[in-house]
C-alpha positions as CSV (number, residue, x, y, z in Angstrom):
1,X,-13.8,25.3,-152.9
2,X,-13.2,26.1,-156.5
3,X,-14.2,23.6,-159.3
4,X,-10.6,22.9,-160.2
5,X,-10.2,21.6,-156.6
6,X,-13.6,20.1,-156.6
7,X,-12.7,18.0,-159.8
8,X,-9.2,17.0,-158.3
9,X,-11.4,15.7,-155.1
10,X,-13.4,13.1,-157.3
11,X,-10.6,12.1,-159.3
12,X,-8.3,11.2,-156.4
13,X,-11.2,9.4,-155.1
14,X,-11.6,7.3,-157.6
15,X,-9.7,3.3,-157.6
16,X,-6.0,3.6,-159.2
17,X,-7.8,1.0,-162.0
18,X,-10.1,3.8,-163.1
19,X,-10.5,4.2,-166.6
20,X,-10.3,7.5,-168.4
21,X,-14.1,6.9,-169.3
22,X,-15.1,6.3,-165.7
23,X,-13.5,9.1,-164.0
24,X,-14.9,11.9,-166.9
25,X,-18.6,9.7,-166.4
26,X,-18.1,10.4,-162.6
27,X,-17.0,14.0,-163.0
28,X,-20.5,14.7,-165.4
29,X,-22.6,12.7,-162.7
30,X,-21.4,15.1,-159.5
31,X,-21.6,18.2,-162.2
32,X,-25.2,17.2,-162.8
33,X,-26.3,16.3,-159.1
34,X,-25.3,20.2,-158.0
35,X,-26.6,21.7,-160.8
36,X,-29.9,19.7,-160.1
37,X,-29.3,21.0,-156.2
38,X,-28.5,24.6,-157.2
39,X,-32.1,24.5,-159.0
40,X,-34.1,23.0,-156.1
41,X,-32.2,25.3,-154.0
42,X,-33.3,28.2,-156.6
43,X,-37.0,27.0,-156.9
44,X,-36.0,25.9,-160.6
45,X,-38.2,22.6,-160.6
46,X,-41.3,21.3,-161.9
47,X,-43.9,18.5,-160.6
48,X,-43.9,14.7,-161.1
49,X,-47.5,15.5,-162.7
50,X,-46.0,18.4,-165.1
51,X,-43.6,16.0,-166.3
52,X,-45.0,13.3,-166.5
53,X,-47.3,15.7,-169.1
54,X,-43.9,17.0,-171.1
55,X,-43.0,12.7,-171.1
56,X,-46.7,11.9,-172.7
57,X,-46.4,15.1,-175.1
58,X,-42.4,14.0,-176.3
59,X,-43.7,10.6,-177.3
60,X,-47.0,11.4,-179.5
């Protein structure tokens, strides 16, 4: 499936009533989620205990 037809998917799942705002913020989320899958797939990922590391060292 291409992304043009993977975009037109979530948009004609979403409610007739669907702001502009929601359908872009539901397009973003489900571009996010498989990007986050593609990098789990591709070993990409770090620890709970790493991050939780980069969290302390962002907020000194």
């Amino acid at each position: 499936m291409t992304t043009k037809e993977k975009m037109k998917e979530i948009i004609e799942a979403q409610p007739e009533d669907a702001t502009y705002e929601e359908i872009v913020r539901e397009l973003a989320f489900t571009g996010m989620v498989e990007r986050g899958l593609k990098d789990a797939r591709q070993g990409c990922t770090i620890s709970n205990e790493e991050m939780g590391k980069r969290i302390r060292l962002w907020q000194k």
